[in-house]
C-alpha positions, 0 to 999 in steps of 0.5 A, spaced: 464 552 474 464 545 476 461 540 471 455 536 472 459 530 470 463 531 476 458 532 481 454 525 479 461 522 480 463 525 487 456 524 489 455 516 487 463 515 490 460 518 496 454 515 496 457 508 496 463 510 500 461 506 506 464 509 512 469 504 515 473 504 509 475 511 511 476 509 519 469 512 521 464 509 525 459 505 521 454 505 527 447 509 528 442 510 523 443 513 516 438 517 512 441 516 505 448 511 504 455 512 504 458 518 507 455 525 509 457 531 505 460 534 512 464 528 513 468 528 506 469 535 507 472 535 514 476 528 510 478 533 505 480 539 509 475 543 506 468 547 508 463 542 507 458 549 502 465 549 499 464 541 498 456 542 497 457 546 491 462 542 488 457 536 489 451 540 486 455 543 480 456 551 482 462 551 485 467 554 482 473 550 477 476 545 481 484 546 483 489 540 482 490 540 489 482 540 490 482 534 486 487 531 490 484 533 497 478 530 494 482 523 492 484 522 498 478 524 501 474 518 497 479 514 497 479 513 489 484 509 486 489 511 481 484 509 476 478 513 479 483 519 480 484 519 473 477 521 471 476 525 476 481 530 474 478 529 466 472 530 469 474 537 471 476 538 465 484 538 469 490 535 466 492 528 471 498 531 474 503 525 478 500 524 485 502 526 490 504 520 494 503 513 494 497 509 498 499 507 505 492 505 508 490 497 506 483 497 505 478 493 509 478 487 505 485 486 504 486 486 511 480 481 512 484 476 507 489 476 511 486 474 517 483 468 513 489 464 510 491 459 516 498 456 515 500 463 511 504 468 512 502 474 508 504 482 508 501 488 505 507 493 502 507 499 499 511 502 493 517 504 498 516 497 501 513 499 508 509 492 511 502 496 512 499 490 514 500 483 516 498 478 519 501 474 526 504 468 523 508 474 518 511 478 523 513 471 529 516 469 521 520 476 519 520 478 525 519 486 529 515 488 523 512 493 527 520 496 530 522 495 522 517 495 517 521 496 511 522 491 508 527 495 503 532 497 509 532 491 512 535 488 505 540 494 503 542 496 510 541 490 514 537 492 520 531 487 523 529 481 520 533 475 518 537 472 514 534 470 507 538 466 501 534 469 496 537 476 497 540 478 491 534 476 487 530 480 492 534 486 491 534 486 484 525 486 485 526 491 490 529 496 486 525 495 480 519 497 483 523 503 487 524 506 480 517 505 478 515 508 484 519 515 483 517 515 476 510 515 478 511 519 485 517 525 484 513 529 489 513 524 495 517 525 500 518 520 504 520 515 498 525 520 496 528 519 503 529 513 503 532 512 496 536 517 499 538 513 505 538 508 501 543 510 496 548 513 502 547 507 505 548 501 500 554 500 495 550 495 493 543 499 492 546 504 488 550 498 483 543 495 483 540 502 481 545 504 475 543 498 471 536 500 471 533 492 472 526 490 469 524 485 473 517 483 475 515 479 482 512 472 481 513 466 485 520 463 488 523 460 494 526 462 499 531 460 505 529 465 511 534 462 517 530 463 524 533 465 529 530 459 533 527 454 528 533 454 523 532 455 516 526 455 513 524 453 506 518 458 504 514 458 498 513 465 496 508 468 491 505 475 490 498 479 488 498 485 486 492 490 489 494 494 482 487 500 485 492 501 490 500 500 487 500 494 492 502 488 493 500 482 498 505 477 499 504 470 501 508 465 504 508 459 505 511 451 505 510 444 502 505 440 505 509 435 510 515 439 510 519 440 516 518 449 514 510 445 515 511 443 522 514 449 524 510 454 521 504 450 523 509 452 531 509 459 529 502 460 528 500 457 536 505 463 538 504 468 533 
């Protein structure tokens, strides 16, 4: 049977879930707050008495794969996923995957940063978020949002001189996330891609770098401006293994003048 512990803990989760944050209208009066049971169950895949069940604590012993479905459901974080698993009385296997959604709040930051360039990636290096100024900067986010592929196969962007330092990070972080992610599939194709791809990746690799993101500079050569010199630094969202980074200039600076030229055509 599901235990008590659980159950309070899917109900509280639920209850303070506001439906935005799982792409569902917040609109129309609510009796109680949060998410409906009904709803977390067709987020989950799941019969909503199935999920009624859990919730009251006598549903049957919840499998991993319930647990997980339940993860993504919730929108739990690593951390919460963790205990979820405890509190069932289940032993945490790896995830399934990486988050690949941004959260409400990050997404307003963005949008709250004049003069700043920013993107959110993900463990594989997919920008899953950005704002104008971002994308008019580094260019077809949209056609080639993976910053790793445009470094290691030399599709979409531009040209940057911080490069071989990048590289290094890059995989770094890529290493990290097959640790963490042996199931996903989508990382794995891309190390395999990448590995095919790139003498220079699979080098990289070989040495198993230790490296942390932090702040740099960085040329990026602008196929209109020329080259632009940037100020580059990185907030980690660790809840959901995600970075922000920011981009930005010198006060006064010529990359300041033509950043501020991108921002009123991005």
């Amino acid at each position: 049977m599901a235990r008590p512990e659980m159950a309070r803990f899917l109900r509280q989760r639920r209850e303070n879930l506001h439906p935005a944050e799982v792409g569902l209208p917040g609109s129309g009066r609510r009796r109680t707050p949060g998410l409906r049971r009904e709803e977390v169950a067709r987020l989950a895949h799941m019969s909503v008495d199935y999920y009624t069940r859990l919730e009251q604590a006598r549903g049957p012993h919840p499998s991993p794969q319930i647990l997980d479905a339940l993860t993504g459901a919730l929108r739990l974080s690593p951390a919460e996923r963790t205990h979820l698993f405890r509190l069932a009385g289940v032993s945490p296997t790896p995830p399934a995957g990486p988050v690949r959604q941004v959260r409400p709040y990050v997404a307003n930051l963005l949008r709250r940063i004049p003069g700043t360039a920013a993107v959110v990636t993900d463990v594989t290096y997919d920008v899953i978020g950005f704002n104008p100024l971002a994308d008019a900067l580094l260019g077809n986010l949209r056609e080639q949002p993976n910053l790793a592929r445009r470094r290691f196969l030399h599709v979409g962007g531009y040209e940057t001189s911080s490069a071989e330092e990048f590289g290094q990070i890059a995989v770094a972080r890529l290493r990290a996330a097959a640790d963490r992610y042996p199931r996903d599939e989508p990382l794995a194709r891309l190390l395999a891609e990448l590995s095919t791809g790139s003498t220079e990746f699979t080098e990289i690799w070989n040495t198993n770098p230790v490296r942390a993101p932090g702040h740099r500079t960085k040329t990026i050569t602008h196929p209109e401006l020329g080259p632009l010199r940037l100020n580059c630094d990185v907030l980690a969202i660790p809840d959901d293994d995600q970075q922000v980074v920011f981009l930005t200039a010198d006060p006064g600076t010529p990359t300041a003048h033509a950043l501020r030229h991108l921002s009123t055509i991005g």
